[in-house]
ZAMARGU-4260 file (C-alpha; in steps of 0.2 Angstrom, whole numbers, plus 5000, padded with zeros to 4 digits):
<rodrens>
0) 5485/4453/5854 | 5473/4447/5869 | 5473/4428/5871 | 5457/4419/5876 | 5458/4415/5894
5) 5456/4398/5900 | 5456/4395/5918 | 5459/4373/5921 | 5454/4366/5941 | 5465/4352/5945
10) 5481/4342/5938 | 5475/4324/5938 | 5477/4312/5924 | 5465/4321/5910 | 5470/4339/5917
15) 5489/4334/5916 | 5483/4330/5896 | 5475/4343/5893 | 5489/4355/5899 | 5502/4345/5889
20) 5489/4347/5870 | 5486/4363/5874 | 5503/4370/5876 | 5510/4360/5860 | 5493/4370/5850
25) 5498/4383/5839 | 5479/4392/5843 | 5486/4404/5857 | 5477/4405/5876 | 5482/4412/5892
30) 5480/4396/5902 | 5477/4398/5921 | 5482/4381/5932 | 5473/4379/5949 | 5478/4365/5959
35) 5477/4366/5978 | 5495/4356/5976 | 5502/4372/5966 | 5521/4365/5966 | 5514/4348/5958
40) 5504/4358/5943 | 5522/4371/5944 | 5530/4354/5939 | 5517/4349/5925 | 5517/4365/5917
45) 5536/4364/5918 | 5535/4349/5907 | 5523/4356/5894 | 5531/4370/5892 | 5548/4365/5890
50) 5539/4351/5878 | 5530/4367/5868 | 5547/4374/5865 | 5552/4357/5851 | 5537/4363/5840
55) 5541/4383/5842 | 5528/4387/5853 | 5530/4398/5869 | 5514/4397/5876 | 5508/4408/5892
60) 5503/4397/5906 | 5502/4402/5924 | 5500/4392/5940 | 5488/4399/5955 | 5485/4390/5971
65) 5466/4384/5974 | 5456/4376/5988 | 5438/4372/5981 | 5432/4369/5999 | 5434/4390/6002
70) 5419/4395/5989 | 5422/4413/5992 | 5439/4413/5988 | 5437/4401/5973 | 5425/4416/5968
75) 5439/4429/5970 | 5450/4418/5961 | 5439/4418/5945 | 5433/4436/5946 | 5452/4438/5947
80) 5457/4429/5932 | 5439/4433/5923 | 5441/4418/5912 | 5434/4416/5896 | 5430/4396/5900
85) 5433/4384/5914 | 5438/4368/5914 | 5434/4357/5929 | 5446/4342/5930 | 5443/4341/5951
90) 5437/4326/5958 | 5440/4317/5974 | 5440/4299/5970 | 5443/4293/5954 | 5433/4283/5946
95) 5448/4268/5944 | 5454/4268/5961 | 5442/4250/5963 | 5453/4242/5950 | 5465/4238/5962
100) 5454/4228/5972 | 5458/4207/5971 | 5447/4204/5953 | 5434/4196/5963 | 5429/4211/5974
105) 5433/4222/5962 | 5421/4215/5950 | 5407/4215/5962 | 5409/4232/5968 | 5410/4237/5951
110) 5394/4231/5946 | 5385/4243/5956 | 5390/4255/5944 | 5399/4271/5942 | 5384/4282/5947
115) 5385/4272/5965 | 5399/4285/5967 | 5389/4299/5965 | 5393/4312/5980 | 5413/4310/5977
120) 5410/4313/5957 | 5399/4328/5959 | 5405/4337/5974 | 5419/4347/5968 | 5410/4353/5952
125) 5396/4357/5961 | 5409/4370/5971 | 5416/4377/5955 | 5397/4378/5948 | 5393/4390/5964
130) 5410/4397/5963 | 5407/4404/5944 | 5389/4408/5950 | 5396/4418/5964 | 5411/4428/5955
135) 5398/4435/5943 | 5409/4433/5930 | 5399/4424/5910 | 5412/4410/5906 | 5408/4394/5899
140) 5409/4379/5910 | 5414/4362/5905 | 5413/4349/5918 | 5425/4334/5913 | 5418/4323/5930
145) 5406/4311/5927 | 5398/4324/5915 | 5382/4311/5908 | 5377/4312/5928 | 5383/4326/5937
150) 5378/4340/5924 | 5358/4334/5927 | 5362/4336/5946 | 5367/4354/5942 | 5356/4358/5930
155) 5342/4354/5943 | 5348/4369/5954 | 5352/4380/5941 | 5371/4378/5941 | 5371/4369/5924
160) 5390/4367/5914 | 5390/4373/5897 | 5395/4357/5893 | 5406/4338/5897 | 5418/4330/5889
165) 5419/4311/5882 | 5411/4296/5883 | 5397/4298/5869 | 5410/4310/5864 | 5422/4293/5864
170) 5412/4284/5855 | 5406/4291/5841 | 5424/4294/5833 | 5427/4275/5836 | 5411/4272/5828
175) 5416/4281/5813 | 5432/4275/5813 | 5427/4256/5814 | 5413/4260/5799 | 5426/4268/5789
180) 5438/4251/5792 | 5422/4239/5788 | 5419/4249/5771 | 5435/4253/5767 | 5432/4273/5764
185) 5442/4287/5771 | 5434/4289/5789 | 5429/4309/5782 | 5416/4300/5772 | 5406/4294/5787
190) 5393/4304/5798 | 5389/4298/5815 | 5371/4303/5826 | 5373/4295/5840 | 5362/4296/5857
195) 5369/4288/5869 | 5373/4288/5888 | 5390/4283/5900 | 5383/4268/5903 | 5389/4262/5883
200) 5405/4267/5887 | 5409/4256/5904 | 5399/4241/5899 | 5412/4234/5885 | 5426/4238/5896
205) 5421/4236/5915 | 5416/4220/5924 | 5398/4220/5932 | 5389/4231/5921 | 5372/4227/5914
210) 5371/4228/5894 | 5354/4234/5886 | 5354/4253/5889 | 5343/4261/5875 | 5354/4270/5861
215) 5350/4281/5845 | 5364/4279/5829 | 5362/4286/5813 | 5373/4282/5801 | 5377/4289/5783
220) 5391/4287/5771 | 5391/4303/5761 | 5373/4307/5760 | 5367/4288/5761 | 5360/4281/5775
225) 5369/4266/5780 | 5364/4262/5797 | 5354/4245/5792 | 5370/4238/5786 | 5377/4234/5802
230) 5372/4226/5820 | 5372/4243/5830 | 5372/4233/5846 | 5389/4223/5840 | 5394/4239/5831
235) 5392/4251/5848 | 5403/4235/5858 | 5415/4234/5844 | 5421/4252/5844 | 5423/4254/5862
240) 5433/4239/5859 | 5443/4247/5847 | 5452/4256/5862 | 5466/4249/5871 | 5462/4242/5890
245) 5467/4254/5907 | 5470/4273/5907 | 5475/4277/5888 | 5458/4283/5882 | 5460/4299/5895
250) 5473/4306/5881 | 5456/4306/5869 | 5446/4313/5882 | 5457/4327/5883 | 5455/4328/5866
255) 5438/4331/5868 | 5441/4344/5881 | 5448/4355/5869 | 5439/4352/5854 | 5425/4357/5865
260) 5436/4371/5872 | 5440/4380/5855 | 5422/4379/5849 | 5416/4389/5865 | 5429/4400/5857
265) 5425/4401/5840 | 5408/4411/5833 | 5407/4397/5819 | 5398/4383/5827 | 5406/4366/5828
270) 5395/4349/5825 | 5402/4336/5838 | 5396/4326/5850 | 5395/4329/5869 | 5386/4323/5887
275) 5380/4333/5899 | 5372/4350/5887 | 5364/4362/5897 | 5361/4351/5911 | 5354/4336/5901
280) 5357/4319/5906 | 5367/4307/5894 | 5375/4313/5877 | 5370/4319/5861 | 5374/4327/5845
285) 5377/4344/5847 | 5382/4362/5841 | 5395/4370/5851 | 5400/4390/5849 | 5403/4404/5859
290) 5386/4408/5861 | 5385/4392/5870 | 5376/4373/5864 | 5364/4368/5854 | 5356/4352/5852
295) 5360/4344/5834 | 5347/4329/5833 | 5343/4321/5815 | 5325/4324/5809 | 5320/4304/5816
300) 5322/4309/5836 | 5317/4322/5845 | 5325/4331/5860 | 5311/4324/5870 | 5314/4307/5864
305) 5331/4308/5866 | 5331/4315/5884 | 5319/4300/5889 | 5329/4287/5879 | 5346/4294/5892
310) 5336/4296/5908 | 5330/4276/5904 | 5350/4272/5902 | 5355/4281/5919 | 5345/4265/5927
315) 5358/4255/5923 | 5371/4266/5928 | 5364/4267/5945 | 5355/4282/5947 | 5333/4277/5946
320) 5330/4295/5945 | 5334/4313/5949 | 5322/4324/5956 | 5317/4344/5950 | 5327/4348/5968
325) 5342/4339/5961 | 5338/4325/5975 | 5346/4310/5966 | 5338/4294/5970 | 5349/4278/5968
330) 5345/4262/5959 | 5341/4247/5973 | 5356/4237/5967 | 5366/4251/5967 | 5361/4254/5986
335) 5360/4238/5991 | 5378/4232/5983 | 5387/4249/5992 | 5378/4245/6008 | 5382/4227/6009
340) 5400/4231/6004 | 5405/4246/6009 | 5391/4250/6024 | 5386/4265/6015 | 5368/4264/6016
345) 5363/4279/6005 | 5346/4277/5995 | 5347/4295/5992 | 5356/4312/5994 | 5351/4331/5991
350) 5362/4342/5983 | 5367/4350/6001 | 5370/4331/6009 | 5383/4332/5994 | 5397/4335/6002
355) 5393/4324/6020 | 5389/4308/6011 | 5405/4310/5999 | 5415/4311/6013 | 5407/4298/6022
360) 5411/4287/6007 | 5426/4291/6004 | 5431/4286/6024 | 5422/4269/6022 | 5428/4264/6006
365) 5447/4268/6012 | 5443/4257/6027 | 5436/4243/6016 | 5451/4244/6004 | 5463/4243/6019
370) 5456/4225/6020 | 5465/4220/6003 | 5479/4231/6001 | 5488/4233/6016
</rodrens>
């Protein structure tokens, strides 16, 4: 029997998950490891596997050796494996690397906000987005890097994912987890319609960020409507909450990478939620199947509505707008905190100064952080 093949791009903390959950899965793929550090993904998949065997699971896995900078090659790669999906887990600076700035400077370079960060966040997915474009090969792609900003970027240009991972996609389950708990009801009970952006996400849980981003909730127990029983602002706050503080909630986000993996795979669609569909901005309700995404909005907001309600939220996460060109234009604090900061005086980038400026960021922010750490 033929195995759906899956080809996953880079072995950081949420690839390292998803390689781990997916071999332990009794629903069979071929999975294909690209890591331009192939000994360290030889290792990780060493670990899953052997961890497979305790369940009775011998699951196929291979490792292939990958430089995203080499498009071409990339291209060759995926035309190679002709996978059914990919999974971009590449980045090249993680979002947490701040954290271990003193707590001072840490929480006022926080506050320009994640979408400050832009160029290091979207750069590498913009190179698998051209790479699959170039291979000529239809696969689904699911973007796990800043998906809520970086899947409008490509969109713009015609490189859209299928698809992100987490965030709204973190929130709504903790929503309907901490409803169920309130009422006392087994969690199956309650629905969740939630519009939301990443900017919900980060403000319980990192300093500097601006509360008051726009959001859409829905929320019925059976087939009540129960949504005016609760505060939805403290409700929203409360179930971010509900997760523990640092780097646990990537397991869940790898959780979501493969619920929204299997869905590509499955004709029957699957109703979830997810950022970043077809190049929107922000996160939504959605159906997911292998004939790709639909948007799956209750009857009291449209998609228009709902796109307007998550290009309003991106404000606060640092990004004032991005252009038709895929030109993103960044908020003035956002610019003025990176300037002032870091000396990375950037109001704005094109998708082609991508790769310039996230290298120019990265170089000044490892000179800045050599003035704490060191």
């Amino acid at each position: 029997m033929k195995h759906p093949k899956i080809l996953l791009v880079g072995t950081g903390n949420v690839g390292c998950h998803i390689i781990e959950l997916l071999a332990r899965d009794p629903r069979p793929v071929e999975l294909f490891v690209a890591d331009i550090d192939a000994a360290k993904a030889e290792r990780q998949l060493n670990n899953a596997v052997i961890g497979a065997a305790h369940h009775g699971l011998h699951p196929i896995f291979h490792v292939r050796e990958i430089d995203l900078n080499h498009i071409k090659q990339t291209a060759e790669l995926i035309r190679d494996i002709n996978p059914d999906v990919v999974i971009n887990c590449a980045v090249m600076h993680t979002w947490h690397l701040i954290r271990r700035l003193p707590d001072d400077i840490y929480a006022r370079l926080s506050s320009a906000t994640l979408g400050a960060w832009l160029p290091v966040q979207l750069l590498l997915a913009y190179k698998v987005a051209q790479a699959i474009q170039l291979s000529g090969v239809n696969s689904h792609y699911i973007n796990t890097s800043l998906s809520d900003l970086t899947n409008p970027v490509l969109g713009k240009i015609g490189l859209a994912p299928t698809i992100g991972v987490g965030n709204v996609d973190l929130i709504a389950p903790a929503i309907q987890t901490l409803v169920a708990q309130k009422l006392e009801v087994n969690r199956s009970e309650i629905s969740v319609s939630l519009v939301a952006h990443h900017q919900h996400w980060v403000v319980p849980r990192e300093a500097g960020y601006s509360a008051g981003a726009p959001y859409f909730l829905k929320l019925t127990h059976k087939n009540e409507v129960i949504t005016d029983q609760f505060d939805t602002d403290v409700l929203m706050h409360d179930a971010v909450k509900l997760y523990p503080p640092g780097l646990d909630f990537t397991l869940v986000t790898a959780s979501s990478a493969i619920k929204n993996l299997f869905a590509l795979l499955s004709n029957e669609p699957v109703a979830t939620h997810a950022p970043g569909p077809k190049g929107l901005p922000g996160g939504y309700p959605v159906q997911i199947s292998s004939a790709g995404v639909e948007m799956n909005l209750p009857a009291e907001i449209t998609e228009a509505e709902a796109v307007k309600l998550n290009e309003s939220s991106q404000k606060l996460d640092g990004i004032e707008t991005i252009h038709d060109d895929g030109t993103v234009v960044f908020s003035e604090i956002a610019t003025s905190i990176m300037k002032d900061m870091l000396g990375f005086d950037c109001p704005r980038f094109s998708p082609e100064e991508c790769e310039s400026r996230a290298k120019e960021l990265i170089t000044l922010y490892r000179t800045f952080e050599g003035n704490y750490l060191n």
